[in-house]
N, C-alpha and C positions, 0 to 999 in steps of 0.2 A: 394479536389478530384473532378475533373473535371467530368460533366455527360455528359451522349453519347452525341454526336452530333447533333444528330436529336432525337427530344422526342419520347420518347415510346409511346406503347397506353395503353391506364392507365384503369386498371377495371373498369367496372361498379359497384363501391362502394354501390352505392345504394341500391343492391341488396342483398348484402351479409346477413344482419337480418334477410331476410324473407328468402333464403337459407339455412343458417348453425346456423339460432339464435344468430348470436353477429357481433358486426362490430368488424375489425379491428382498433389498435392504429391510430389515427389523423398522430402523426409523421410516422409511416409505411406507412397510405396510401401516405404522403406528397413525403416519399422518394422515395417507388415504382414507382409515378406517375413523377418522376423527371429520376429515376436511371434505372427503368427496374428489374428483376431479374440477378441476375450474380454475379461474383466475385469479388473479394479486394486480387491482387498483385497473382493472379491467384493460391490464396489458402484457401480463406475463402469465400462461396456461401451465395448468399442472396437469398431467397425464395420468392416466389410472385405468388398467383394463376393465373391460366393461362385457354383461356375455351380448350387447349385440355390436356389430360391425363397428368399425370406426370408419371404414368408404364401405360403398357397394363391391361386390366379391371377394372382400375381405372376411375370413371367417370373426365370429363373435372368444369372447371370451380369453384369457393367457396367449392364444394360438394367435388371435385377432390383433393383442397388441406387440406381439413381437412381426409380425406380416407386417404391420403399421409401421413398424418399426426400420422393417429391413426393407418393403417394399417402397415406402414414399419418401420418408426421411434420407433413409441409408442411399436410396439411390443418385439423390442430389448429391448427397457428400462424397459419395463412389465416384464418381464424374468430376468432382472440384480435383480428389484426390490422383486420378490417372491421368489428368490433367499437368496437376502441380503438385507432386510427392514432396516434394524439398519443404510446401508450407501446409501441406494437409498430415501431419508424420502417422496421424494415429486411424488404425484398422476400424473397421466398422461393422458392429454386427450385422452376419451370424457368426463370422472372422472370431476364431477365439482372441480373448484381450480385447476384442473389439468394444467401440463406442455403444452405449446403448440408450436413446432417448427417452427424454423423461420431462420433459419443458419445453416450451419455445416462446417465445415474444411476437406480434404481431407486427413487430421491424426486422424478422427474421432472422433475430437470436436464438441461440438452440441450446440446451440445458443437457448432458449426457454423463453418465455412468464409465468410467473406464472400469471394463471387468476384468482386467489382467489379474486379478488376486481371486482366488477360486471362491473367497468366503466375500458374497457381497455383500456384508455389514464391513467392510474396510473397501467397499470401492470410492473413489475420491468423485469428486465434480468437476468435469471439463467443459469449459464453455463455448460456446464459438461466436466470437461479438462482431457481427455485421456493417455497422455503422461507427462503427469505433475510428481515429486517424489512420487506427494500424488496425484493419481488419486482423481477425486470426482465432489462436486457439489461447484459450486463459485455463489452465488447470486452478483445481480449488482443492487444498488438502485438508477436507471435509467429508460432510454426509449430506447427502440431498438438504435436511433438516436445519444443518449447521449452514450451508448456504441458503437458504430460506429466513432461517434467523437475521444470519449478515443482512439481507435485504431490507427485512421488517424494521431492524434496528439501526438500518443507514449505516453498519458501520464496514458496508463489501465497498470497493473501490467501482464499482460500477453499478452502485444502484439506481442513480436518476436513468440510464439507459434501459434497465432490466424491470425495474415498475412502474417508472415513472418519474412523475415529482417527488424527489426527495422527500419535499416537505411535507405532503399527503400522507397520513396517518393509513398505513398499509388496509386494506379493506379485500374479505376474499365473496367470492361470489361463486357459490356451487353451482358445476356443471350438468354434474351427472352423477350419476352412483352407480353402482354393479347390474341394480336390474332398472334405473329411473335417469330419464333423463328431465332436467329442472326448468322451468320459464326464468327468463331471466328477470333480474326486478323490475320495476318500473323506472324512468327515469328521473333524475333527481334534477336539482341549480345546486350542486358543488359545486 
């Protein structure tokens, strides 16, 4: 899968510890700082903080995507979970161990982080698949990266769900970068 054209501008990684208390995955930062935020076949969104908002009263920046995080995401999943404990099993950040999102699908798949391991370049990929026979949670013992791959290379058991057509030679489309947000292309006859 080809990346933009011209590189994005890549977070100040640096910062993120002393903002939010934990770095991001090595392979996340590698691919943000390569891909941008944006999509895969223009149905599965990659997440990547950004210093402005991601809603209105959200602050910008590390702070912005974990608010983003725990405030729109975390709070759906809070509510599936005090609902239905027995099939929601796993905490959600700011919950240490908790989920952390990083992806979703415009079918309302969600892509997340379990950080229960304090070093997260070994946090795995949990999924939550929506439309699936058996709604639920799919763990991936991977890297954001390594699930990204399986996608690109059809060989994840749920990839016509999670990009699309299988058969669609994966295609990403930058969203945004650290300080720019992108026009999207024009439209094609794919």
């Amino acid at each position: 899968m080809p990346p933009p054209s011209s590189p994005p501008i890549a977070p100040p990684w640096q910062d993120a510890r002393a903002q939010i208390g934990f770095q991001f995955p090595a392979d996340y930062r590698a691919f943000v700082d390569r891909y941008g935020a944006g999509e895969i076949n223009d149905h599965l969104i990659v997440f990547a903080p950004t210093e402005r908002p991601y809603q209105p009263g959200l602050p910008g920046g590390f702070r912005g995507y974990t608010a983003f995080a725990e405030q729109d995401i975390g709070t759906a999943f809070a509510a599936m979970r005090d609902g239905d404990p027995c099939n929601h099993p796993y905490p959600l950040f700011p919950h240490p161990g908790g989920l952390l999102v990083w992806g979703r699908t415009y079918d309302g798949d969600h892509l997340f982080w379990n950080t229960e391991d304090p070093d997260p370049d070994r946090w795995p990929v949990v999924t939550w698949l929506r439309h699936e026979p058996s709604p639920g949670w799919r763990p991936y013992d991977g890297t954001a990266t390594d699930f990204l791959l399986a996608l690109a290379t059809h060989s994840h058991p749920h990839t016509g769900v999670l990009i699309g057509n299988p058969a669609q030679q994966p295609r990403w489309v930058i969203a945004e970068d650290w300080t720019r947000t992108y026009d999207p292309p024009p439209e094609t006859d794919e």
